[in-house]
N, C-alpha and C positions, 0 to 999 in steps of 0.2 A: 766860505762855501763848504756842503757838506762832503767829504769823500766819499765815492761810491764806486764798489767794481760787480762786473756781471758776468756770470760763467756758467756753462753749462758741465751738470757732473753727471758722467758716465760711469758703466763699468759692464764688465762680461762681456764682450762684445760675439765672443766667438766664431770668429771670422769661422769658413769653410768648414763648418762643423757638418758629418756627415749623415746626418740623423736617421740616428737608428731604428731600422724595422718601417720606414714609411719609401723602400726603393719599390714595393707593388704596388704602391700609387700609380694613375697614367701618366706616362712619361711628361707631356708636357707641363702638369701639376707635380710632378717629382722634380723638375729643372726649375719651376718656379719653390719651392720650396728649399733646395739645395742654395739658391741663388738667395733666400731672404736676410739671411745675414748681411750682405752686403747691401742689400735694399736700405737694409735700418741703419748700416752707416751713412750711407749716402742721405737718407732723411734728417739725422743727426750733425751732417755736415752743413744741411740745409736751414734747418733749425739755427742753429749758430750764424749761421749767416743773416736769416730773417731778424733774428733778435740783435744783433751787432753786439755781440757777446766779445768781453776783453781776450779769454782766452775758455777752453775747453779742458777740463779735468778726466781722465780715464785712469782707473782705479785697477788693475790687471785684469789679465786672461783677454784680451785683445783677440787672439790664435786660442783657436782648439785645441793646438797640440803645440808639446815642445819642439817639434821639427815644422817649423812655421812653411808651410807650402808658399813657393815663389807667387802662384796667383793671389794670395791672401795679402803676402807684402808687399805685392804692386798696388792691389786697388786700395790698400791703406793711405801710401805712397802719395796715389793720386787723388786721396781726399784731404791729404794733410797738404800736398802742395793747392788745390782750390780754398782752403782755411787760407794758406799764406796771402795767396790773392787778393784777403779782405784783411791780411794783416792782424788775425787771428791767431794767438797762439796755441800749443796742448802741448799739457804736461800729463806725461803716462808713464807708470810703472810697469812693469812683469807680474804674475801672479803664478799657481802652483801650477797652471796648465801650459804657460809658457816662459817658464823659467828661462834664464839666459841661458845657462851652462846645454840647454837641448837645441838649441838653437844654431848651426854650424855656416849656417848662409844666411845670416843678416843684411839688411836691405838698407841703404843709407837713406835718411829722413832727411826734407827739406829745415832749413835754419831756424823756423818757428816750432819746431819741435826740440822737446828738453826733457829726458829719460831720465829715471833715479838708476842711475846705472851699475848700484851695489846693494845687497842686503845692510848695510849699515845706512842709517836713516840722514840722508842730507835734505840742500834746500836751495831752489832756487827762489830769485826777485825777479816782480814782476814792475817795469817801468814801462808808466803813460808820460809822456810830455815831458817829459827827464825828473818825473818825480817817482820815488819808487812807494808801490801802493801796497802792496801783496807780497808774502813769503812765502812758498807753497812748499813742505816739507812730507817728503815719500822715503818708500826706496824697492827694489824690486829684489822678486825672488831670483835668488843664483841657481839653487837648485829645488828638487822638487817638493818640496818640503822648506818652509817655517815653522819651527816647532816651541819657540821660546817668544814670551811676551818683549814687545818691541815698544811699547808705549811710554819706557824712561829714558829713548832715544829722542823725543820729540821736545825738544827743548829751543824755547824760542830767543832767537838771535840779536835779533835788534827789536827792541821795542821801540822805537821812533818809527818804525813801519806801521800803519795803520792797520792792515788784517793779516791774522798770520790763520790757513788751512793748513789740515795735516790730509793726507791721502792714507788711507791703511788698506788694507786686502785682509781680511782675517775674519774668527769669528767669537762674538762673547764666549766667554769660561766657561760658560754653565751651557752652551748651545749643545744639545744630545742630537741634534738632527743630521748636522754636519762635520765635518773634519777638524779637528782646532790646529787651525793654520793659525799663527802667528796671533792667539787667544787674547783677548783683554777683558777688561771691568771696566762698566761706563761711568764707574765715580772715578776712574782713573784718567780717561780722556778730560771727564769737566774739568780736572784740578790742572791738566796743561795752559787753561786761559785762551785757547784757541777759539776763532770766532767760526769756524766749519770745521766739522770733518767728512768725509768723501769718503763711505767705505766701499768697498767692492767684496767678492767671494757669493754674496747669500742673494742668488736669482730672484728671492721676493722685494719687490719695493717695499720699505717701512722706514719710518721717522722713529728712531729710539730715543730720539732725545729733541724736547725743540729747542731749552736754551742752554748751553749753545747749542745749536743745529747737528744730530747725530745721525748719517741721512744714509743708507742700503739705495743705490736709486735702482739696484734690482739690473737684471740683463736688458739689453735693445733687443730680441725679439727671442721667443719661445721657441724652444728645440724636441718638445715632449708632452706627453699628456698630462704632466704633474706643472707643467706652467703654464698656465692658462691666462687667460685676460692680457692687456693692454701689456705693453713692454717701453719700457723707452728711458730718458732720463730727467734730471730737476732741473729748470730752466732756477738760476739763484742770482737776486741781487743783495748786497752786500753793503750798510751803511756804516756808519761811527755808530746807529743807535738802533736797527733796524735788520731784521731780515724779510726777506721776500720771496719764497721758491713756489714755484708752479712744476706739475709733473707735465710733461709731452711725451706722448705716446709717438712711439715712433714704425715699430713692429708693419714688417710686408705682408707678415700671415698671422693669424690669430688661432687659436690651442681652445678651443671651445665647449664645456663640455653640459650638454642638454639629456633634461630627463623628460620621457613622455610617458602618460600614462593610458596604456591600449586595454585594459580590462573590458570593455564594453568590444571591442572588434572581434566579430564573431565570423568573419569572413577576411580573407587574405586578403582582399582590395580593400575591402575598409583600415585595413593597418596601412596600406600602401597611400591614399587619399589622407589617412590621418596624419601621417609622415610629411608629406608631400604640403599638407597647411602649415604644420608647426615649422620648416626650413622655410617658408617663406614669410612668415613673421617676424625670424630673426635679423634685425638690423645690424649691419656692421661695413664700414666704409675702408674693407681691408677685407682679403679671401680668408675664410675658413676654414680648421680642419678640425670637425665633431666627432667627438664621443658622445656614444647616442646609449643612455642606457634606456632599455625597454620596459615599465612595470606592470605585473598583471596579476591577478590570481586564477586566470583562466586556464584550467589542465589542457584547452586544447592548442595550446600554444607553445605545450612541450612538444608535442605532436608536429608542428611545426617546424621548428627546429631542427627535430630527428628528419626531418625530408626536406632540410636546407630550405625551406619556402622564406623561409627570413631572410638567406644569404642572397635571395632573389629578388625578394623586397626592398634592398637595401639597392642592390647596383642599378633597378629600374629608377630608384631616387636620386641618386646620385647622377645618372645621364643626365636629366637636362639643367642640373642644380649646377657641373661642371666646366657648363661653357658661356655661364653672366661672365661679368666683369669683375665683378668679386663674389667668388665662385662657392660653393660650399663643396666639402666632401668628408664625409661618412667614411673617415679612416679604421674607426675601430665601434663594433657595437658589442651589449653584453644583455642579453633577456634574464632579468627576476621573477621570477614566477613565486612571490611569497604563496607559497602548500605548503609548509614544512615538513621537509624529507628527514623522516630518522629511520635509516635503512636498519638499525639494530631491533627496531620495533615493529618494520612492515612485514619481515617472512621469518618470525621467532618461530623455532622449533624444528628449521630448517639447520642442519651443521654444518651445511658446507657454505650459509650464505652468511651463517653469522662468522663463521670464518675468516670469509671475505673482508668481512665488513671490519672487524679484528685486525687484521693483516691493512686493509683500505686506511684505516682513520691513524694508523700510526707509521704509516709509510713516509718517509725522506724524501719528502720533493728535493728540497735542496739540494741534497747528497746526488739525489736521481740525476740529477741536473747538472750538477756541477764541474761535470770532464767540459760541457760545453763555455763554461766561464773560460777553462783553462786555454780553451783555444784564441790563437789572438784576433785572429780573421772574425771568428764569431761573439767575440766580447764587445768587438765596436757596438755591434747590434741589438745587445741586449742589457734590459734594464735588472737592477738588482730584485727580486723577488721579495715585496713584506712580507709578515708574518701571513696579514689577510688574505692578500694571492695566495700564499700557500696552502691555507685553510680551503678557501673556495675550490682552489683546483682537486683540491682532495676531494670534498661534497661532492663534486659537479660530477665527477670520472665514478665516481660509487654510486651516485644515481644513476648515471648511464649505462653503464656494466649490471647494477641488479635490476633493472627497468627493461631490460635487454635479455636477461636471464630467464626472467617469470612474464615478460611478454605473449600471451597469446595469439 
């Protein structure tokens, strides 16, 4: 008979994460938003159950933070004790957001839970029917920072064991986009002879590798406008000769983000009627929350703007879009008016505008900005600024100020 085990692999779950800059949402859509993280566990716990998964893999950062809030580790609590109920195991790590050492009121897990409960890399067995099938080797962060390659820790134990998974939290050596937590090279995982690995840390879903199986299954629901689309994890079955993983979307709300092009709207209601079609187009069997960028090359649409009639357009769209059943809202919009503004070129001969504009294009947003990082109340809530936000903000503030200036 052939061996086979099946398991759902997780990671980021980020319980009780606060999400930043979406509290002027309507309360009711802010409670449901605030609450989505637990949604998409409890989907995740559902999932496992529907599929009669042997055990459930979670890859760290469970908790947003390393001071794991009591409500975060009850309703963990109470979805790992309804896994037991089906006799369901999970095995989970720490990651750099919830290291142990931050941790001071830990919350006791029911008996079907099995923690790597040190940065040195161990391993638990996994037995069906008193035959043992599966070695699952992790290990969690102590504190807030892995900084050293972990991957010549994962050294397999018994090979009479039929599948040996490694769990890691970290990110390839060469990744420039994120942190290198606990860095590796994926000719280094192949050469371990592991038949999965389960990594966590990188919110995009992606398959780095299919044999063996190199699997990101990416966070269970989006906290921001840079994660957008479906969220959830790899439903995986597991043969002597055979892999099988399917992605389930799991996510309570969905990170959205639509472009519409208003060029021909030559009238405020027809932007409103054109808005108003394009949200009701979009199919999605889970609530929304859009980024709406607006395209145009119509100059009367700056004009617009400047007299807020956009900001008015938008909140008449969003009333009756807010109270379907799976709602949409129009969290954040941005108007492109492709005219190309080059303020050094529009009032040359002027010295006090080319001044401006001098002073304007090589201004420090950053710097400008920056006492508000340092605050801690106001760092929850804000995102790190690219280079391109920075660029745009600078445009946008120099055409508004010299448009405002020689305004007639």
């Amino acid at each position: 008979m052939v061996k086979q085990i099946s398991f759902l692999h997780a990671a980021d779950l980020h319980l009780d994460s606060p999400y930043k800059g979406l509290s002027y949402t309507p309360s009711a859509i802010f409670e449901q938003i605030r609450e989505s993280t637990f949604h998409a566990l409890e989907h995740l716990v559902d999932a496992a159950i529907r599929k009669q998964v042997d055990f459930v893999l979670i890859t760290g950062d469970l908790f947003d933070n390393e001071r794991q809030s009591l409500k975060a580790q009850v309703r963990l609590k109470r979805a790992f004790e309804k896994l037991e109920a089906y006799h369901i195991n999970v095995y989970m790590s720490y990651g750099n957001h919830d290291y142990i050492k931050g941790n001071i009121h830990p919350v006791a897990y029911p008996s079907n839970v099995y923690i790597f409960p040190e940065e040195r890399v161990s391993h638990f067995t996994y037995t069906k029917n008193d035959e043992e099938l599966a070695a699952i080797y992790g290990f969690s962060y102590e504190n807030r920072a892995v900084l050293q390659n972990k991957v010549s820790e994962y050294e397999i134990k018994d090979d009479t064991i039929p599948f040996h998974i490694g769990m890691l939290h970290g990110s390839i050596q060469n990744n420039t986009e994120h942190d290198h937590y606990a860095p590796f090279q994926l000719s280094e995982l192949e050469r371990r002879n592991f038949h999965y690995w389960a990594l966590g840390h990188i919110h995009k879903r992606q398959i780095l590798k299919e044999d063996p199986p190199v699997v990101y299954s990416g966070n269970t629901q989006g906290r921001h406008r840079k994660e957008t689309g479906e969220k959830g994890c790899y439903h995986v079955i597991l043969t002597e000769n055979d892999v099988e993983m399917t992605f389930l979307p799991l996510q309570a709300i969905k990170f959205t983000s639509i472009m519409v092009d208003v060029d021909d709207c030559n009238d405020i209601f027809e932007l409103e009627k054109k808005l108003q079609t394009k949200i009701e187009q979009i199919s999605s069997d889970v609530p929304s929350l859009l980024e709406l960028t607006l395209l145009s090359t119509n100059e009367i649409h700056k004009e617009w703007t400047r007299e807020s009639l956009i900001d008015e357009v938008i909140e008449l769209v969003n009333e009756p879009a807010t109270v379907k059943h799976n709602w949409f809202y129009i969290y954040k919009y941005e108007m492109k008016i492709n005219t190309p503004f080059n303020a050094m070129n529009s009032y040359t001969g002027d010295p006090f505008t080319e001044e401006l504009v001098h002073q304007g294009e090589n201004f420090p947003v950053k710097t400008s900005v920056g006492e508000l990082y340092l605050q801690k109340k106001a760092r929850r809530y804000l995102e790190v600024l690219s280079k391109e936000e920075e660029e745009t903000i600078k445009q946008e503030a120099l055409e508004l100020v010299i448009n405002e200036l020689h305004r007639k």
